[in-house]
C-alpha positions as CSV (number, residue, x, y, z in Angstrom):
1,X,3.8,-6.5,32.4
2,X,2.7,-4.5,29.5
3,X,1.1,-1.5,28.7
4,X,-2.4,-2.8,28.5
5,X,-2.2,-4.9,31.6
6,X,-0.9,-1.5,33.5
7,X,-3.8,0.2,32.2
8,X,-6.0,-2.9,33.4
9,X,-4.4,-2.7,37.0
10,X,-4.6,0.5,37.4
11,X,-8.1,0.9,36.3
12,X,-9.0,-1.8,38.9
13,X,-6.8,-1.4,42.4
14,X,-4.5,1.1,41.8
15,X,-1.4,-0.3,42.2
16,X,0.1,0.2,38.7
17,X,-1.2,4.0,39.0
18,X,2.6,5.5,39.4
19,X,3.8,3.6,36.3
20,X,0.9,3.9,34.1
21,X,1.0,8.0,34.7
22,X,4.8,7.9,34.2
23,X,4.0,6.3,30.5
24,X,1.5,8.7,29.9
25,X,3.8,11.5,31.0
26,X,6.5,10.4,28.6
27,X,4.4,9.7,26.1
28,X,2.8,13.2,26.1
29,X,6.6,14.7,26.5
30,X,7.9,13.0,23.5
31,X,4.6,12.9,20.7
32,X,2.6,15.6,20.4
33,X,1.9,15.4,16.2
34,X,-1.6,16.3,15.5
35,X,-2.3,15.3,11.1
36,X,-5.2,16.3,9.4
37,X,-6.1,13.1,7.3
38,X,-8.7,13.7,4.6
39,X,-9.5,11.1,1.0
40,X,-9.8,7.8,0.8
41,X,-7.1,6.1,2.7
42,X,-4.1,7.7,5.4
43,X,-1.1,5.4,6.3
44,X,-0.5,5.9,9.9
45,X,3.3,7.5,9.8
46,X,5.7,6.7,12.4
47,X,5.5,10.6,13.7
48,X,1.9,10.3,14.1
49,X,0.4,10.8,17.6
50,X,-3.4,12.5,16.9
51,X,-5.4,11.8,13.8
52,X,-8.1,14.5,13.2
53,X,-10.2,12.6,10.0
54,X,-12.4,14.7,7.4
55,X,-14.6,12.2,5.9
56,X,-16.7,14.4,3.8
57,X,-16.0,13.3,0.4
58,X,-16.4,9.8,1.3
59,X,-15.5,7.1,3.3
60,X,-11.8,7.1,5.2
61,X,-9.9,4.3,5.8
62,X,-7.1,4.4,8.3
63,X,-4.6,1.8,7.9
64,X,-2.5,1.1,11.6
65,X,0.8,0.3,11.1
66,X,2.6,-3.3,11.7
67,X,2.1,-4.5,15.5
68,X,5.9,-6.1,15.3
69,X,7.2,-2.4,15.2
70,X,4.6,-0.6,17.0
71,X,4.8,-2.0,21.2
72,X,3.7,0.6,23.5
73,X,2.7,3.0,20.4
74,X,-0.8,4.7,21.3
75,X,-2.7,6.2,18.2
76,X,-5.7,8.4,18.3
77,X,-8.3,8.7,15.6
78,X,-10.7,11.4,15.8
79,X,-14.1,11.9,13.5
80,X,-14.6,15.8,13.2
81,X,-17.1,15.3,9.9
82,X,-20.5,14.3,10.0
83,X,-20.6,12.8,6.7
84,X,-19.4,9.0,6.2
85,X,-17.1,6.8,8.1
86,X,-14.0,6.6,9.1
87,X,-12.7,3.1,8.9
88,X,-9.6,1.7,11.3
89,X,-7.7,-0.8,9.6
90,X,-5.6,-3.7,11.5
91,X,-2.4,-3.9,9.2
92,X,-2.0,-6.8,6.8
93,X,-5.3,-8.3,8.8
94,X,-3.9,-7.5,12.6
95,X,-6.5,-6.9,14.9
96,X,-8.2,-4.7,16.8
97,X,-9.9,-6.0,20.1
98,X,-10.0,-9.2,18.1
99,X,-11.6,-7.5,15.2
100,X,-9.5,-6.6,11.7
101,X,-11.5,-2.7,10.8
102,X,-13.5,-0.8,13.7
103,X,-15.5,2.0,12.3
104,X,-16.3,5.7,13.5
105,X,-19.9,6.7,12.1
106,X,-21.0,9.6,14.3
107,X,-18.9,12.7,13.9
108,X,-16.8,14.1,16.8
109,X,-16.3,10.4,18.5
110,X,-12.9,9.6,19.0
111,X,-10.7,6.1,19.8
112,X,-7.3,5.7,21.4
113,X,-5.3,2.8,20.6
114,X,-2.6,1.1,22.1
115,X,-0.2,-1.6,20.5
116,X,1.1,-4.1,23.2
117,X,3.1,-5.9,20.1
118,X,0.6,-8.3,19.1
119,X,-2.5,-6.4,18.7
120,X,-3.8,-3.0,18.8
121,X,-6.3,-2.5,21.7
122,X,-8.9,0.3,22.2
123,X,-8.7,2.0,25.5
């Protein structure tokens, strides 16, 4: 079962609840990098965790990296301007819930994402 279906069941009956918090818990152990991204574009690194996104001199586009090398990775892409967008970018036309860019327009909303190695969900 994978991280999204954990999420899913544990959401609904509980029963993945112990798992799902031991991810989290190791996840929050081991990845705690917070990047200020500000311009035009910002390469998710491998070291990223927490994407805090200044959009002010024009539109951002975040670009996610490769689902193939990113299972159980969970991204989070924060707003914190009020100008612009902030576009998230599928790599090389990978998806997000089904959609290749989902885009941030009011300032201080935030998404987590989570790659299950095929696509990148928003949870």
């Amino acid at each position: 079962m994978n991280l999204i279906q954990r999420i899913k069941r544990a959401l609904i009956d509980g029963s993945e609840a112990d798992a799902l918090h031991k991810h989290v818990r190791t996840f929050a152990e081991t990845t705690s990098v917070v990047t200020s991204v500000d311009g035009a574009t910002y390469a998710v690194l491998a070291a990223d965790s927490v994407l805090l996104c200044d959009a002010d001199t024009g539109d951002l586009t975040i670009t996610l990296p490769a689902v193939a090398s990113s299972d159980k990775r969970i991204v989070q892409v924060k707003k914190i301007t009020a100008a612009n967008s902030v576009i998230i970018d599928g790599n090389a036309g990978e998806t997000i819930d089904g959609d290749t860019t989902v885009t941030i327009t009011t300032r201080y909303t935030s998404l987590t994402l989570a790659c299950d190695g095929s696509a990148w969900h928003i949870i």
